[in-house]
TORNUKOL-510745 format. One line per field, with one value per residue (C-alpha): residue number from 1; x, y, z. Coordinates in steps of 0.25 Angstrom, whole numbers, padded with zeros to 4 digits. Each point is the difference from the previous one (the first is absolute). Layout:
BEGIN
seq = c(NUM ...)
east = c(X ...)
north = c(Y ...)
up = c(Z ...)
END
This chain:
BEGIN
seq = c(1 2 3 4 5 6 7 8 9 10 11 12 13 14 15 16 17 18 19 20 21 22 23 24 25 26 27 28 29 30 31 32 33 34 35 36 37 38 39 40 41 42 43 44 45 46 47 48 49 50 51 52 53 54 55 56 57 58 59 60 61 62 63 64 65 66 67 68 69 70 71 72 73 74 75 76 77 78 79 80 81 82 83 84 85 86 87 88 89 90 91 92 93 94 95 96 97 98 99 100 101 102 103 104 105 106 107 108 109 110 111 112 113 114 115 116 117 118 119 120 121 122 123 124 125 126 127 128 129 130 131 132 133 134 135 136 137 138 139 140 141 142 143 144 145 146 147 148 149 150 151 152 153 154 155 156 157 158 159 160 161 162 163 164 165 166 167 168 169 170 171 172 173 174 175 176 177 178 179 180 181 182 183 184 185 186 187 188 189 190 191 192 193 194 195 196 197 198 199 200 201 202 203 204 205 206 207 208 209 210 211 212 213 214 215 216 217 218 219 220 221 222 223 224 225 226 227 228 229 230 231 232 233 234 235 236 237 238 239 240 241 242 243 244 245 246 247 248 249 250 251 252 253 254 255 256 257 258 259 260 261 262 263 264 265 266 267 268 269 270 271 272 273 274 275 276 277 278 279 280 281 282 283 284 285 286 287 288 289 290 291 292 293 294 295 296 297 298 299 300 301 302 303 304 305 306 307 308 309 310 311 312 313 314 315 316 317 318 319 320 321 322 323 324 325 326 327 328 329 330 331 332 333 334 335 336 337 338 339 340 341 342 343 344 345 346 347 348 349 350 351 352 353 354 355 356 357 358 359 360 361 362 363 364 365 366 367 368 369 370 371 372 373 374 375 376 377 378 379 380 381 382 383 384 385 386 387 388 389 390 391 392 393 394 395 396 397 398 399 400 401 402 403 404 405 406 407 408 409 410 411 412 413 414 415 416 417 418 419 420 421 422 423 424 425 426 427 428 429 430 431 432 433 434 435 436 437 438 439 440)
east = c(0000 0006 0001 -0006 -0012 -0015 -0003 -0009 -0009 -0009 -0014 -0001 0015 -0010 -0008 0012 0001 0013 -0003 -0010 0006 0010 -0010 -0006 0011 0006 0012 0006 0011 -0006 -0008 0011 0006 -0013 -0001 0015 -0004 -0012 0000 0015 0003 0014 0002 0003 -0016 -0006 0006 -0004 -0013 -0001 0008 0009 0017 0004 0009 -0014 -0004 0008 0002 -0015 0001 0013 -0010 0010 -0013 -0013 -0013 -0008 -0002 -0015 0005 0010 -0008 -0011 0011 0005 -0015 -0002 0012 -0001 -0014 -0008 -0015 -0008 0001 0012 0002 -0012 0011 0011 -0009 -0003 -0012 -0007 0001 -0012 -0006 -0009 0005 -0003 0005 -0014 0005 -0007 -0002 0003 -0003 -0011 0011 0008 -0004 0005 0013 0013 0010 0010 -0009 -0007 0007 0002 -0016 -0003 0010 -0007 -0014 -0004 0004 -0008 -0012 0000 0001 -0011 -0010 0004 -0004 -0013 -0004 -0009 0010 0015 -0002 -0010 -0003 0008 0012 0000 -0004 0013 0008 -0004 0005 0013 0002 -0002 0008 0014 -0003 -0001 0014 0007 0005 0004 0004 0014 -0004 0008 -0010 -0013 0003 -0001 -0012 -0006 0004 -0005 -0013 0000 0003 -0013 -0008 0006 -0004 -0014 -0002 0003 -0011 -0014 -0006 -0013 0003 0000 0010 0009 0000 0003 0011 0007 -0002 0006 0013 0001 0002 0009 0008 0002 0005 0010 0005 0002 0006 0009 0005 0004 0007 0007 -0006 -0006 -0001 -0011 -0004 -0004 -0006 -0008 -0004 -0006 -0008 -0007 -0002 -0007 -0008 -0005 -0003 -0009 -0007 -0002 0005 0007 0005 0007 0006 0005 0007 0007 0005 0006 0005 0008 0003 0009 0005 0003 0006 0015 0003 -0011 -0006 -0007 -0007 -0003 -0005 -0011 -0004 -0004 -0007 -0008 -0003 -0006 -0008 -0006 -0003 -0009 0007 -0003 0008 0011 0005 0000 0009 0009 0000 0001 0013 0005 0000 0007 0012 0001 0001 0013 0005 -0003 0007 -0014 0001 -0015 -0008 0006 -0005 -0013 -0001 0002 -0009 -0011 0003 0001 -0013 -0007 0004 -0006 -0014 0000 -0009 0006 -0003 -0004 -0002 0011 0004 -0004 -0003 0002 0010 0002 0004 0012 0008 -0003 0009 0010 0000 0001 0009 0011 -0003 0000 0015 0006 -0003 0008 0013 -0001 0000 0011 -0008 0003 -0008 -0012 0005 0002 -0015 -0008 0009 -0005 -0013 0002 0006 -0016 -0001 0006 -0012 -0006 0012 0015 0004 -0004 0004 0014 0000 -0005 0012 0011 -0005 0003 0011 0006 -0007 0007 0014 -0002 -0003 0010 -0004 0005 0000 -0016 -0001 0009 -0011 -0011 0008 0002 -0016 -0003 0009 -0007 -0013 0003 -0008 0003 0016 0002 -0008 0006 0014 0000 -0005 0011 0012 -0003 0000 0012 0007 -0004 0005 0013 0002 0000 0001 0008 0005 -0012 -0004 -0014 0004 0007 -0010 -0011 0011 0003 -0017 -0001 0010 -0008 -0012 0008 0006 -0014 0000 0001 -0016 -0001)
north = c(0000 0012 0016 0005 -0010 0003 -0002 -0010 0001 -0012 0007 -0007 0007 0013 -0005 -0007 0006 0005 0007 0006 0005 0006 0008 0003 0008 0003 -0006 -0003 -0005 -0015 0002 -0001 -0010 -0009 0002 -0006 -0012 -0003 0004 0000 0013 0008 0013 0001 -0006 0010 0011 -0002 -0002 0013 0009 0001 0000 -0014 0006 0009 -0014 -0004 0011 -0002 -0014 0004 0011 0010 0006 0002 0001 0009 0008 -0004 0003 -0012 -0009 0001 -0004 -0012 -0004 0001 -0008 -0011 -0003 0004 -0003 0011 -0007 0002 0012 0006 -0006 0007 0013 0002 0001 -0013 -0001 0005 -0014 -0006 -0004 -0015 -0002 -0002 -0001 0005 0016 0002 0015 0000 -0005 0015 0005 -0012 -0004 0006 0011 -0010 -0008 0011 0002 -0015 0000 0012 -0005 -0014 0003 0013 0004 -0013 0003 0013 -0007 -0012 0012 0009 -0013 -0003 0014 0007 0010 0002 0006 -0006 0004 -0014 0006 0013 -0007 -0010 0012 0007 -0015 0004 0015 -0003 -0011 0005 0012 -0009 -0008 0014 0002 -0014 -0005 0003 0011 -0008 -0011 0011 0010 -0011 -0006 0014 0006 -0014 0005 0013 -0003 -0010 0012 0009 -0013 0000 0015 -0002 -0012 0003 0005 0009 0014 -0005 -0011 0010 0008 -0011 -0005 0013 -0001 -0012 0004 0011 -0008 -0009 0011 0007 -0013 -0003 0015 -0004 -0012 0005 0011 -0011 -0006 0012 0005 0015 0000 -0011 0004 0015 -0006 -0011 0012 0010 -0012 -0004 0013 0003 -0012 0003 0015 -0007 -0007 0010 -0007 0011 -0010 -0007 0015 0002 -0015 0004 0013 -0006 -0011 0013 0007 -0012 -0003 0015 0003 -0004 0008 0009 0007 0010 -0009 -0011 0012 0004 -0013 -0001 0011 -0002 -0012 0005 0008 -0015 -0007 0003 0008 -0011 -0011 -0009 0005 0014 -0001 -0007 0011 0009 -0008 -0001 0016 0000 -0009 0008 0013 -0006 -0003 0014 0005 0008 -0002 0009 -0009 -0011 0001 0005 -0012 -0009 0007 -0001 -0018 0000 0008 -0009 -0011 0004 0000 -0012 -0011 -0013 -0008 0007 -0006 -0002 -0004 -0013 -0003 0009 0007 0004 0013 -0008 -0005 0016 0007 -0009 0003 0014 -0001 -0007 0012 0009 -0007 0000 0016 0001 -0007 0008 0014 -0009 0003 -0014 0001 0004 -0011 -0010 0002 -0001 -0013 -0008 0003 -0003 -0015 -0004 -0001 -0013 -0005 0003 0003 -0007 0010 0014 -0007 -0004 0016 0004 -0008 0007 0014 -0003 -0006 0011 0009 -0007 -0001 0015 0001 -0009 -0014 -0008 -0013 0003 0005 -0011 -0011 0009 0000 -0015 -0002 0008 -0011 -0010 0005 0007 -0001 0009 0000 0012 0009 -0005 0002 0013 0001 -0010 0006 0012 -0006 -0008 0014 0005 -0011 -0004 0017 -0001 -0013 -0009 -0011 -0001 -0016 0002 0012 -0011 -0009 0009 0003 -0013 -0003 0012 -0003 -0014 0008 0007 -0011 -0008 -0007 0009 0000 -0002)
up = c(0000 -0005 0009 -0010 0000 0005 0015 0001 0013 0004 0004 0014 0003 0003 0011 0009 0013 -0001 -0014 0007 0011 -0008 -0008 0011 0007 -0014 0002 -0015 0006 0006 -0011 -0010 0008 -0001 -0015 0001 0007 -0007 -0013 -0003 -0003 0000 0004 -0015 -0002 0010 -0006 -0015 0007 0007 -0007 0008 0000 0005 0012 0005 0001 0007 0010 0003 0004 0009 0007 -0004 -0011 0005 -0011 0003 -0014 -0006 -0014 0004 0008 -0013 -0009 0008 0004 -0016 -0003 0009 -0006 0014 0003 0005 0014 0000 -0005 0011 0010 -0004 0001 -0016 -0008 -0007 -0012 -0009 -0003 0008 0013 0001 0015 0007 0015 0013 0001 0015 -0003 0011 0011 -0003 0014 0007 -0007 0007 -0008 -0002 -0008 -0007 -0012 -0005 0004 -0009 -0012 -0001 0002 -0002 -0016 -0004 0006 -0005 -0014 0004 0003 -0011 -0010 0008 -0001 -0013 -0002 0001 0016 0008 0015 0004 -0008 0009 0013 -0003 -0003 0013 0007 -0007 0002 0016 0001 -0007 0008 0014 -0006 -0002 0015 0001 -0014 -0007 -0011 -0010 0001 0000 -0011 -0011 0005 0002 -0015 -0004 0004 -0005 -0013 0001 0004 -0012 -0010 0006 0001 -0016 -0003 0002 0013 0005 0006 0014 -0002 -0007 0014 0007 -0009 0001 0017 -0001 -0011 0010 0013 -0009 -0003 0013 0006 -0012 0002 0014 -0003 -0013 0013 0008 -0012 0001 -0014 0002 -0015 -0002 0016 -0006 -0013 0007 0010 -0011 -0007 0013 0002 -0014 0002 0012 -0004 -0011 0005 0012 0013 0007 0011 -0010 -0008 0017 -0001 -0014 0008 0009 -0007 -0011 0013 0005 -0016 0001 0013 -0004 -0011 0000 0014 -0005 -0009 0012 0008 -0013 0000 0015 0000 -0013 0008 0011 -0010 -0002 0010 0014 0012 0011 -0011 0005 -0013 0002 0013 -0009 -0013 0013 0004 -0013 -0004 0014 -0005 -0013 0007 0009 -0012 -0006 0015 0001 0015 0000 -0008 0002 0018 -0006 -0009 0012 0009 -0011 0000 0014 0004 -0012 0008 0011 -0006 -0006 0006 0006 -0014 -0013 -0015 -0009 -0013 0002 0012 0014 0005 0015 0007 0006 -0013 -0005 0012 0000 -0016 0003 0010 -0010 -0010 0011 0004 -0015 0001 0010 -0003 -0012 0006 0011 0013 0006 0013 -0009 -0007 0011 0005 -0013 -0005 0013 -0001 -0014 0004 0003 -0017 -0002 0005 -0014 -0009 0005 -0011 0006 0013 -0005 -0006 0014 0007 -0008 0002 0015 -0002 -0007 0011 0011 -0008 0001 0014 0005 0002 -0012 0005 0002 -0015 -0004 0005 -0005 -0015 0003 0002 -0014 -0007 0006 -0004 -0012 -0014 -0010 -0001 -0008 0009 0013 -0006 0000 0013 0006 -0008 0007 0015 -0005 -0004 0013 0009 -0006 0000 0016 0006 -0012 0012 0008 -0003 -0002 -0012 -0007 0000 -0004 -0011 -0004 -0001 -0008 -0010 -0002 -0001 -0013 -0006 -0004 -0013 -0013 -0005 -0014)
END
């Protein structure tokens, strides 16, 4: 059998546990390894398969390469020949035949299954039943369609604390690019609304996501098309959540335009809104960052005293929300103000309040940790802000994001206390926490 010769891939090869397991967590490398072992393939095989260079191969099955492009992983799903099951498991869209897999739905069981398992959940189940309804119904969108959607939307959103962003965002852009598909076919006026709200939610979450990818180009992109969907179809929560979602895409490069976004935001969305305290906090973040001292206290005066009005438990996107989880919110907003302008005691306070998030989000709690860890390097207690910088590795989500934040407690602490044991080994933590794997 030639390198240059077609892989051929026996069919059962695709339900194996291990197979997928490796889709599943999209890991090529045991993938590769398994095509090796059971369908005799080379590197030099996979490669002419894929399209890709033999020595990329190769690095991928070492580890040293991780796949996380969808351009790529669509050309080495089409490559290897892959059914629609397991294309949904490696977090891609079917194919646009019929999908002839007929398994058990599980949708209902959403509220019950735990985050961990959310995604794989979502990734078997959820695109086909969206296509079981869609050929059962009279017309390209039926109310099944939108109720199987609504399952979706809620369900990446409950993943999105919990689950890598690597895993999330393709399922999530899977989606939207269905939506666009059926907002194209034939629909009444008020499915069209609810297929806009629905590409709208989509896109907020993949601009979050794209941020956390450490992409503020597709996260600013995805934020102005939710929010155009949402204006049409005249949901002026959802215009607030498209706000916030270009103030953060925005507030790296460009304040004063993370500060506009917020406050046309707040133009949006009611006054006694878990929401509004956050656009409130938001403008507050950008003004720091502006060094407008002034509105940047008013802005946090204006979060903290919507805070205060809010009611123990209130609606929320798709579900409730509670008071609780919105201060401590505030108060990691309230802290990343204040190591901006460097008042560390302000600093200090607002971060530990702020430690309370993780309960709903390990990534602002891990944010929340390395703003007073850099409070504390500041104030005089490193081996404190060491084991504080120590705990946002340990909980850390988006690498990229908390990269920054760590080199800058790193830089503080190796400045003032370069021999002290526990600076060395937040250091030597940090430098694993640069050193991951080269996406591809």
């Amino acid at each position: 059998m030639g390198a240059l010769d077609p892989i051929r891939i026996d069919p059962a090869f695709w339900v194996r546990a291990e197979v997928a397991d490796a889709l599943d967590r999209r890991d090529l490398a045991v993938l590769f390894r398994l095509l090796r072992r059971y369908a005799g393939a080379s590197q030099h095989r996979i490669g002419t398969a894929v399209g890709l260079q033999q020595g990329t191969v190769s690095a991928v099955m070492r580890g040293d390469r991780v796949v996380t492009s969808i351009e790529v992983l669509e050309r080495i799903a089409d490559g290897l020949g892959m059914p629609d099951g397991a294309r949904l498991r490696l977090g891609l869209a079917p194919k646009e035949e019929h999908m002839r897999r007929r398994t058990a739905l599980g949708i209902g069981l959403a509220a019950a299954i735990s985050p961990s398992t959310l995604t794989t959940v979502l990734r078997e189940s959820a695109a086909e039943a969206v296509e079981l309804t869609r050929h059962r119904g009279a017309s390209a969108v039926g109310a099944g369609t939108l109720d199987h959607l609504s399952t979706v939307v809620a369900g990446i959103d409950r993943a999105y604390p919990w689950q890598p962003a690597t895993e999330l965002f393709p399922l999530a852009r899977a989606y939207r690019l269905y939506v666009e598909r059926l907002l194209d076919g034939r629909h009444t006026l008020a499915e069209a609304r609810e297929l806009y709200v629905h590409g709208a939610y989509l896109s907020h979450l993949l601009s979050d996501l794209a941020y956390n990818l450490g992409s503020t180009v597709a996260a600013r992109a995805y934020a102005i098309d939710s929010h155009q969907l949402a204006d049409q179809a005249g949901h002026g929560e959802l215009c607030a959540w498209a706000a916030d979602s270009l103030a953060v895409a925005a507030m790296q490069t460009d304040p004063g335009e993370a500060a506009g976004a917020a406050i046309k935001g707040l133009r949006r969305v009611p006054r006694r809104h878990p929401l509004a305290a956050r656009l409130h906090a938001r403008a507050a973040e950008a003004h720091a960052r502006l060094g407008d001292l002034p509105a940047c206290t008013g802005a946090l005066a204006k979060a903290h005293s919507t805070c205060g009005r809010l009611p123990a438990e209130m609606p929320s996107r798709f579900g409730t929300d509670t008071a609780e989880h919105t201060v401590h919110s505030v108060a990691t907003y309230a802290a990343g103000c204040h190591v901006a302008l460097q008042d560390w005691k302000a600093a200090e306070r607002d971060a530990r309040t702020g430690l309370g998030v993780a309960r709903w989000s390990p990534g602002r709690g891990a944010r929340a940790h390395l703003d007073l860890a850099l409070a504390l390097a500041n104030l005089g207690s490193p081996e404190e802000a060491a084991g504080h910088g120590n705990q946002a590795i340990t909980l850390h989500r988006e690498t990229w994001l908390l990269g920054q934040r760590a080199a800058k407690l790193n830089t503080a602490l190796l400045a003032r206390y370069p021999k002290l044991p526990a600076v060395q080994e937040f250091h030597h933590r940090y430098r694993q926490l640069t050193t991951q794997p080269t996406p591809t």
